[in-house]
C-alpha positions in Angstrom: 33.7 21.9 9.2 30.2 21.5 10.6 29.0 18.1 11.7 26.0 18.9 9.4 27.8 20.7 6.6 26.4 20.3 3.4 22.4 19.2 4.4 21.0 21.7 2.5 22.4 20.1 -0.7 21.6 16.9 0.4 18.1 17.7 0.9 17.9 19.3 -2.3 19.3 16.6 -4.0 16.6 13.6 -2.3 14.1 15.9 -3.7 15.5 15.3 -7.0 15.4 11.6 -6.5 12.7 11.4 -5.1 9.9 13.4 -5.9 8.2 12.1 -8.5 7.6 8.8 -6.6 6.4 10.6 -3.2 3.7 12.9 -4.9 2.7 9.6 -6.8 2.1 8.3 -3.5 0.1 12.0 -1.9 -1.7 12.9 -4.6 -3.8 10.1 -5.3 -4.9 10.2 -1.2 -5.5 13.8 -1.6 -7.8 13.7 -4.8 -9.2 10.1 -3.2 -10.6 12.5 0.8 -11.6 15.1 -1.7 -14.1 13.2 -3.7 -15.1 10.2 -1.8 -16.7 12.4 1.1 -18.7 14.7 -1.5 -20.1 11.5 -3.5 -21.3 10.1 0.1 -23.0 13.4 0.8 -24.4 13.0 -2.5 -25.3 9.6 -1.9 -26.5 10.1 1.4 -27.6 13.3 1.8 -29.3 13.2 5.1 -27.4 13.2 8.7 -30.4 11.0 9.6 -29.8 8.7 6.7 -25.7 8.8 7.5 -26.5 7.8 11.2 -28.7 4.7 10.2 -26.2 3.6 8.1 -23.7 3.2 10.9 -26.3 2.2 13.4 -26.7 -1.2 11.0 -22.6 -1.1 10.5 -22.2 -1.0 14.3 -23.1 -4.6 14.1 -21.4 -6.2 12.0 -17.6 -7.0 13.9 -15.8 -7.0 10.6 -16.1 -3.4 10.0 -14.9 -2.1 13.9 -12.2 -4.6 13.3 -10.9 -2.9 10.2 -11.8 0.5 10.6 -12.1 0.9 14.5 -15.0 2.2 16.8 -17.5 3.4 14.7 -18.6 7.2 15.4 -22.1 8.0 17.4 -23.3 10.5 14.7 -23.0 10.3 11.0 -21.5 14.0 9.9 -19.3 14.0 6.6 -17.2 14.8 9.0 -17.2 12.1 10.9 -17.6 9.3 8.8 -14.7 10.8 6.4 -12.5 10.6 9.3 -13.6 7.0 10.7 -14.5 4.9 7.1 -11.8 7.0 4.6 -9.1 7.6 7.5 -9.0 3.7 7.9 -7.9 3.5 4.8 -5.6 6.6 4.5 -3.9 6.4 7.8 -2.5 2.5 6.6 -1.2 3.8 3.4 0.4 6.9 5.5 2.2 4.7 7.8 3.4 2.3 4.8 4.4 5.5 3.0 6.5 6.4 5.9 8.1 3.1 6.3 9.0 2.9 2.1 10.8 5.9 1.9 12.4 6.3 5.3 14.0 3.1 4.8 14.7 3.7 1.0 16.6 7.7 2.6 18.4 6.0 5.7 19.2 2.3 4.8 19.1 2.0 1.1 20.9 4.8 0.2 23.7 4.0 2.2 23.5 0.1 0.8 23.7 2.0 -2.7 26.6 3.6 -1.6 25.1 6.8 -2.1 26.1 7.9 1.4 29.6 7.1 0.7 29.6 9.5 -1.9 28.1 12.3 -0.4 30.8 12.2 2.7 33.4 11.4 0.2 32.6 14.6 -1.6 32.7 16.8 1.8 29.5 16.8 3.5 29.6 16.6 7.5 29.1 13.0 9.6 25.5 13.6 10.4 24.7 15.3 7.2 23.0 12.3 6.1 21.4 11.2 8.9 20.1 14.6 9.3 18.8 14.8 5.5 17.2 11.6 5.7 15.2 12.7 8.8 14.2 15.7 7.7 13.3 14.7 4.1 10.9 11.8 5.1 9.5 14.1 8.7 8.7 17.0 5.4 7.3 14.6 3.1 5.0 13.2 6.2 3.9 16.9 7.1 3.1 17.4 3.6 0.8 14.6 3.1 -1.1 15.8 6.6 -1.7 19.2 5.1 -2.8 18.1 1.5 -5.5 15.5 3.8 -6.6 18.9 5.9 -6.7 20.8 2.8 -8.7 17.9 1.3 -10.7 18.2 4.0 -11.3 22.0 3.7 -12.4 21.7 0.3 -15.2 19.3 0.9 -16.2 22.0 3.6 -16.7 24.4 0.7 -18.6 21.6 -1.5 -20.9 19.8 0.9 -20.1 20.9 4.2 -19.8 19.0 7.6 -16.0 19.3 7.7 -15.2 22.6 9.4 -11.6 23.7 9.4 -10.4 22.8 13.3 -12.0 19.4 12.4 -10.1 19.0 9.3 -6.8 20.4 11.0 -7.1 18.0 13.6 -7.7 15.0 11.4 -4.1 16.2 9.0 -2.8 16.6 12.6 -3.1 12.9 13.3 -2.2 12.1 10.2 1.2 14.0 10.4 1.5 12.5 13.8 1.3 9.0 12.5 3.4 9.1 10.0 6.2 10.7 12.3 5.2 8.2 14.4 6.4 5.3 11.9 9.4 7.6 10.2 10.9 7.3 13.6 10.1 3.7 13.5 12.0 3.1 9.9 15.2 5.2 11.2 15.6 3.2 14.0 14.9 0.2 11.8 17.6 1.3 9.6 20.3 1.9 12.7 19.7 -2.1 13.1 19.9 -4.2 10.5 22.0 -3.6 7.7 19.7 -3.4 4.7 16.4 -1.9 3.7 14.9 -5.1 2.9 15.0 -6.3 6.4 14.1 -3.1 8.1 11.1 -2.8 6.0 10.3 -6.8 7.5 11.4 -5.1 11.3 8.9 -2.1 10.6 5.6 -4.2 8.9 6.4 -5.9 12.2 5.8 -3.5 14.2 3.0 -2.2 12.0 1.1 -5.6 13.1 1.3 -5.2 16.5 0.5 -1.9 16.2 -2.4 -3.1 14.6 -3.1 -5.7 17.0 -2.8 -3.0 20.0 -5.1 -1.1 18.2 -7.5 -3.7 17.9 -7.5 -5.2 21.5 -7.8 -1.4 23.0 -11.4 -1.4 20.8 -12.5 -4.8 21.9 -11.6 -4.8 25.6 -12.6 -0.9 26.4 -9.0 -0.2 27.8 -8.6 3.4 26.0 -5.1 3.6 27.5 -3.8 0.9 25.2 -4.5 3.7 22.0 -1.8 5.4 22.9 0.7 2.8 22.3 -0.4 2.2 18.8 0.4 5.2 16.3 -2.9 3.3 14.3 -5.4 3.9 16.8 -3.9 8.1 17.5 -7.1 8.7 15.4 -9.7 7.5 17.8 -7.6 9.3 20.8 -7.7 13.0 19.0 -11.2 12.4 17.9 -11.4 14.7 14.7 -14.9 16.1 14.0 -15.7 15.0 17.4 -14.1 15.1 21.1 -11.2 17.2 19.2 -8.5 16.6 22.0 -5.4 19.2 21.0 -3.5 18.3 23.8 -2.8 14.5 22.9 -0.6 16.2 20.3 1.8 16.9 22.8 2.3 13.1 23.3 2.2 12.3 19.9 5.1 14.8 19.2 6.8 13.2 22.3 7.0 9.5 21.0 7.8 11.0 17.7 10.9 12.8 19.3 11.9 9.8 21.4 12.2 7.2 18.4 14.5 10.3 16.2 16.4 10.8 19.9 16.6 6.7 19.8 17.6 6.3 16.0 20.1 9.2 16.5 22.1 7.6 19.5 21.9 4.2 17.8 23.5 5.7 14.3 26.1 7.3 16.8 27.0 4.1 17.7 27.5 2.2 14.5 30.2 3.0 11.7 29.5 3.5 8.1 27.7 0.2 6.1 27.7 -1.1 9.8 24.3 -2.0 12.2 23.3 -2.6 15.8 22.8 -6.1 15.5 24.7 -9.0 13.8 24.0 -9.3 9.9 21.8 -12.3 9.1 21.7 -11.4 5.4 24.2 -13.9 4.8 25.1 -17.3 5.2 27.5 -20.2 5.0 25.3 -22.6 3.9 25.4 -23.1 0.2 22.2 -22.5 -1.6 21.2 -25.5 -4.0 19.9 -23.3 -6.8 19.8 -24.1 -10.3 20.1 -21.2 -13.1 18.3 -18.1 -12.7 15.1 -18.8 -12.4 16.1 -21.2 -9.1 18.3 -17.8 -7.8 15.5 -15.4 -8.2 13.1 -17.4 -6.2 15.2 -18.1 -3.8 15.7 -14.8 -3.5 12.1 -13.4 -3.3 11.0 -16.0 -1.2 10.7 -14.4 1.9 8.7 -11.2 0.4 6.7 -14.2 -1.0 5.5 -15.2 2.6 5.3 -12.0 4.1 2.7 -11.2 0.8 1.2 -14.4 1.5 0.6 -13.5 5.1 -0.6 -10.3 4.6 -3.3 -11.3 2.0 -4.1 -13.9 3.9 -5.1 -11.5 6.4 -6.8 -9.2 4.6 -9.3 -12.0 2.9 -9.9 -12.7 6.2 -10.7 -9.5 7.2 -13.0 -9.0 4.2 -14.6 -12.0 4.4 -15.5 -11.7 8.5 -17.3 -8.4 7.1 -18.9 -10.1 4.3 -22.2 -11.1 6.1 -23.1 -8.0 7.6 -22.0 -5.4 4.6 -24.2 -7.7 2.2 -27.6 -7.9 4.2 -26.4 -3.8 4.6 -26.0 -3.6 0.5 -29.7 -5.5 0.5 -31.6 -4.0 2.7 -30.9 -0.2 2.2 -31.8 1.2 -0.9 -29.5 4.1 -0.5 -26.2 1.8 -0.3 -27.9 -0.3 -2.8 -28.0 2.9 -5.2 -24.3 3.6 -3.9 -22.8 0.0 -4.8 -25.2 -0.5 -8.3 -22.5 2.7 -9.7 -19.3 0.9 -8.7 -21.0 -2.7 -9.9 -23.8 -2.4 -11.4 -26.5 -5.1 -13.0 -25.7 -7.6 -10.1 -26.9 -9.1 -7.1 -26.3 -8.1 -3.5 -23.7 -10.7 -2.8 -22.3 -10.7 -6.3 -21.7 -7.0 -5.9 -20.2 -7.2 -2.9 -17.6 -10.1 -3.7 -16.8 -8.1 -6.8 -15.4 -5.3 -5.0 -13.3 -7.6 -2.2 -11.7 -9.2 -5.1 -10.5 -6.4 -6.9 -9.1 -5.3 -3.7 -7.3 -8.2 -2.9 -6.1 -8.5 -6.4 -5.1 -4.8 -6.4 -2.2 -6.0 -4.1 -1.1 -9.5 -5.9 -0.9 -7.1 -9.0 1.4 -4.2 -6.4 3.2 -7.9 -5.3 4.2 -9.2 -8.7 5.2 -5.9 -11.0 7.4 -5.1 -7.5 9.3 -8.8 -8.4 9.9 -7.7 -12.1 11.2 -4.1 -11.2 13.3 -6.0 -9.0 15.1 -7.6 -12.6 16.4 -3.4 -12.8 17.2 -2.9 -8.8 19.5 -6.0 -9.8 21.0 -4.3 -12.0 22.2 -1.7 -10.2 22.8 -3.4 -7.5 25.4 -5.2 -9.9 23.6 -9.2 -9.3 22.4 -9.0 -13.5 26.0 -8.2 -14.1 27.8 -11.0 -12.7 25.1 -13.5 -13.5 25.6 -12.8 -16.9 29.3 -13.2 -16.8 28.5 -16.5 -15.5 27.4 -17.5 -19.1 23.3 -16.8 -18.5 21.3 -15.5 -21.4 20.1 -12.5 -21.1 16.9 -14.0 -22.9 16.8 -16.5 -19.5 17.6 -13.9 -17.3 14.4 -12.0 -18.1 11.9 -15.1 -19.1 13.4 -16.5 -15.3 12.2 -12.9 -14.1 8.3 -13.0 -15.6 7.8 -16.8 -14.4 8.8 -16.2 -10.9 6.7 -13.0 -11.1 3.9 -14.7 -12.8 4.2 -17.7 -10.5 4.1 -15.8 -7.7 0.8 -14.0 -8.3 -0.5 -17.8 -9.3 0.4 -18.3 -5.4 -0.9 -15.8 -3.9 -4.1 -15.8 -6.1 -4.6 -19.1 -4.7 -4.0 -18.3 -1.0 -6.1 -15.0 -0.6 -8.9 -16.7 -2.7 -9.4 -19.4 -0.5 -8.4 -17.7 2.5 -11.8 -15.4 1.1 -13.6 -18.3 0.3 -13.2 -20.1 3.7 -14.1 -16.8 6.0 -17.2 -15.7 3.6 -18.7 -19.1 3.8 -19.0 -18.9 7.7 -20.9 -15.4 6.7 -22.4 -15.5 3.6 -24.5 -19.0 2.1 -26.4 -17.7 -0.8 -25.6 -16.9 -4.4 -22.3 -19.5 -4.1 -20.9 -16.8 -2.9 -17.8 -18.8 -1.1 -17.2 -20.6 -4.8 -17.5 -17.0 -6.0 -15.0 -15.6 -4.1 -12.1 -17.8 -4.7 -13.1 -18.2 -8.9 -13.3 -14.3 -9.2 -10.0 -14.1 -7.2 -8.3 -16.5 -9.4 -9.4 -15.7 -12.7 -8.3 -12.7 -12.6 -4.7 -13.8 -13.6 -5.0 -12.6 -17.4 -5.1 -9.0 -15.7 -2.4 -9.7 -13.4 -0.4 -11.2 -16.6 -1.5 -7.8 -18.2 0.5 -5.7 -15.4 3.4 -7.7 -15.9 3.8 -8.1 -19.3 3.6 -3.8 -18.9 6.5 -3.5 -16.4 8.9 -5.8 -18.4 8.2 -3.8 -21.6 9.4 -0.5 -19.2 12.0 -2.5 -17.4 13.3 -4.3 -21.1 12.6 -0.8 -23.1 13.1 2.0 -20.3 14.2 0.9 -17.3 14.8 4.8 -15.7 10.5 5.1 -16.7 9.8 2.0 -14.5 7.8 3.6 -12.1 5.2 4.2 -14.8 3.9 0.7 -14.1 2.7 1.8 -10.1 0.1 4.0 -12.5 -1.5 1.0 -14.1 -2.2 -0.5 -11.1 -3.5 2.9 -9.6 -5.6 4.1 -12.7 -7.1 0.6 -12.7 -8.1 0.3 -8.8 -9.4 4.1 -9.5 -11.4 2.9 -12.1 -12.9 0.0 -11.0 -13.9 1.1 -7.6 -14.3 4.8 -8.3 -15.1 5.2 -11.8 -19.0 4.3 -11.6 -19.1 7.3 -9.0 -18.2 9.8 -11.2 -20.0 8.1 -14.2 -16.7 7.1 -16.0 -17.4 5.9 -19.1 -17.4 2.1 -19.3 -14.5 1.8 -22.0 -12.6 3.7 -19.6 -13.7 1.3 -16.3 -12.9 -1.8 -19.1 -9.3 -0.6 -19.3 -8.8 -1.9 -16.2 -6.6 -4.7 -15.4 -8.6 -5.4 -12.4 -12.8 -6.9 -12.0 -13.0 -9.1 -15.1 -13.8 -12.4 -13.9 -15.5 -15.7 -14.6 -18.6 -16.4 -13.3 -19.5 -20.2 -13.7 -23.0 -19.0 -11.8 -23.2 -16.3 -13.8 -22.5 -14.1 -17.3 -18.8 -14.2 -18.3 -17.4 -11.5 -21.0 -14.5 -13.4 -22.2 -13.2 -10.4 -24.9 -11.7 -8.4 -21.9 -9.7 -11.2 -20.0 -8.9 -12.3 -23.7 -7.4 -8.6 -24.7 -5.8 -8.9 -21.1 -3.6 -11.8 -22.1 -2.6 -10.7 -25.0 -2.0 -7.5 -24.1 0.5 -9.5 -21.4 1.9 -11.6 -23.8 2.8 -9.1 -26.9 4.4 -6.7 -23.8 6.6 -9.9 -22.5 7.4 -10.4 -25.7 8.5 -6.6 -26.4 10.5 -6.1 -23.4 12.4 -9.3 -24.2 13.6 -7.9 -27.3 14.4 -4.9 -26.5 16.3 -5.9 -23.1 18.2 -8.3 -25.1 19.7 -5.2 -27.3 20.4 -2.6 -24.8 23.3 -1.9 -22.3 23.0 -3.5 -19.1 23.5 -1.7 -16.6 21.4 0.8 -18.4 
């Protein structure tokens, strides 16, 4: 029997599992290069106006520190690759990290491994699957970007094919880049939790590489950071095939690395010693005590990475909204995503449902949690320990609901603090952290939606990722292709309070109770089905 006998099974049968989730996650970057490029074209249909736009962007630090070195010339080329690839090439590199992990660590926690060598299948037939199944998916995601790409050639222009190869190149690169990252992740530690934490880690300094190579001048550091790969192979501009070579090379090392370290650890086993557990005794009373405690470190690392991100947005703030001001043609741009507001207004508008975008991602992730627990077995023995099931899923929503409460508060005033050291008029700091905040009855919304799947139909879970997408694609994308508004309004995201301002209550109202009545559902009905389901 072949060390690898039975892979192509194994591949087969992760592209069962898993392929509903993993075009969830490509097609919405596909569809997201296609159309943004063409409705800035549209927008700005001039190269001359395209250039001016980045020669007033070029000084405002916030921007270069999110997106990198801003291009010299202002093709839809160009600026697709620089403002939507900042964007894209984060979500790749988090899409790599999710499901690597989820193929080479979870799957083995699950015991799934155990099964498949059980039933036959050869000792790096996993290992191998894994690799191959997350290096596809990666590959695929470059070529649906290119062929993104390709089509906005045939629309508008500006993106000719060895421009848009290049720039799926990169992408691929990148997220081979952090694949081999997860699976040597996965070799260390022994569950996926932590070698997510281990990879985000290096994400951040990746990051942080990226950054200091733009701010010092010292190009060499780019190639150290898989994030900044983009600004070394230059789509639409310099074009540099060659650095491919390298890219495939650090790719190959970190699989060679992952492969030698998996070589040297038995089955359920790691490199390192397991810190998931400990002798202390936890002081935790009922459920509701156990399931913070056991979120609380995805709590901070939420915390800190919102934290970040308002911080981010808000350095940006003063530049983007004399830019929004001053230029009729991004002051046309902006009025379709928010319209019948001022400069400053507009602009706060849009950071907020942003940042609340990812406390909604951060609390429906802690109520589909209530169903990993179940098959993990955890709902199962808690129960058997004489808890309600009625507690066990009211202890779920309140630590989900109380979460989003925290981190409301943090990246609001985390927002608040940096746009006040930018931005003075139209109380636009108080602005920040009240829109941020009230826009709880919409985060309520998303969770009352996942407990009604997880209480009703816990195998359709997923479906609650697409409320969170349709309603960042409305509220940020609808105006631009003249959406109607009911359709914008069924957003659980952008409806705020404005104390300085007009407030519609009737949404955030039909928000709550929307929340409530779906709380409400899912506890009956998870109080009347099997568990496990």
């Amino acid at each position: 029997m072949s060390a690898f006998t039975g892979l192509r099974p194994c591949l087969g049968l992760a592209t069962r599992r898993y392929r509903w989730q993993v075009l969830a996650w490509m097609v919405p970057l596909w569809l997201f290069l296609l159309g943004h490029p063409i409705a800035l074209q549209r927008m700005y249909p001039s190269f001359e106006e395209r250039t001016a736009l980045l020669s007033q962007m070029r000084g405002v630090p916030g921007v270069r520190l999110l997106f990198g070195p801003l291009p010299a010339a202002g093709s839809v080329g160009e600026f697709a690759s620089w403002e939507d690839g900042g964007y894209l090439l984060w979500f790749v590199a988090i899409m790599a990290i999710m499901f690597t992990t989820a193929l080479a660590r979870r799957d083995e926690q699950d015991d799934h491994v155990e099964v498949v060598l059980g039933a036959g299948a050869g000792r790096w037939t996993p290992f191998a699957s894994a690799t191959t199944w997350a290096m596809g998916a990666m590959a695929l995601t470059g070529a649906g970007l290119a062929a993104s790409l390709i089509g906005v050639n045939a629309v508008v222009g500006e993106t000719p094919l060895r421009g848009a190869l290049i720039f799926g190149g990169v992408t691929i690169a990148q997220g081979w880049a952090f694949a081999g990252v997860a699976l040597v992740a996965s070799q260390l530690v022994r569950d996926a939790t932590t070698a997510r934490g281990l990879c985000f880690t290096v994400f951040g300094a990746a990051f942080a590489i990226r950054v200091l190579a733009d701010e010092t001048g010292a190009a060499w550091l780019r190639w150290l950071s898989p994030l900044a790969w983009r600004d070394v192979a230059e789509p639409f501009g310099a074009e540099r095939v060659w650095a491919f070579a390298v890219f495939a090379l650090a790719a190959a090392a970190l699989v060679a690395l992952a492969a030698l370290l998996h070589s040297r650890r038995e089955l359920l086993g790691a490199v390192l010693a397991d810190r998931s557990v400990s002798a202390r005794r936890w002081r935790v009373r009922g459920p509701l005590g156990l399931t913070a405690r056991l979120g609380v470190r995805r709590l901070a690392a939420w915390a800190f990475a919102l934290a970040l991100t308002g911080s981010l947005f808000g350095a940006m703030s003063g530049g983007l909204s004399d830019l929004i001001a001053n230029n009729p043609s991004s002051t046309a741009y902006i009025d379709k995503i928010a319209p019948e507001m001022r400069p400053v207004v507009q602009y706060t508008t849009l950071l907020t449902v942003v940042i609340v975008a990812l406390v909604a991602t951060a609390v429906v992730q802690r109520v589909l949690n209530l169903a990993a627990s179940e098959e993990r077995g955890l709902s199962e023995a808690a129960l058997t320990c004489g808890v309600p099931r009625t507690r066990a899923l009211i202890a779920a929503l309140a630590d989900a609901i109380g979460a989003g409460v925290v981190l409301l508060v943090v990246s609001g005033a985390v927002l608040a603090a940096a746009m006040a050291t930018q931005v003075r008029e139209d109380h636009a700091a108080g602005r920040a952290f009240v829109f941020t905040l009230t826009q709880l009855p919409g985060v309520v919304a998303a969770v009352g939606i996942a407990a009604m799947l997880v209480g009703a139909a816990p195998r359709w879970r997923s479906l609650a990722w697409a409320i969170i997408a349709w309603s960042s694609f409305a509220r940020l994308f609808g105006g631009l292709i003249d959406m109607p508004k009911w359709a914008q309004d069924l957003s659980v995201l952008g409806h705020v309070i404005d104390p300085w301002g007009t407030t519609h209550w009737l949404p955030m109202a039909v928000q709550l109770g929307v929340g409530i009545a779906c709380c409400a559902g899912g506890l009956i009905a998870y109080r009347v089905r099997d568990i496990p389901a």
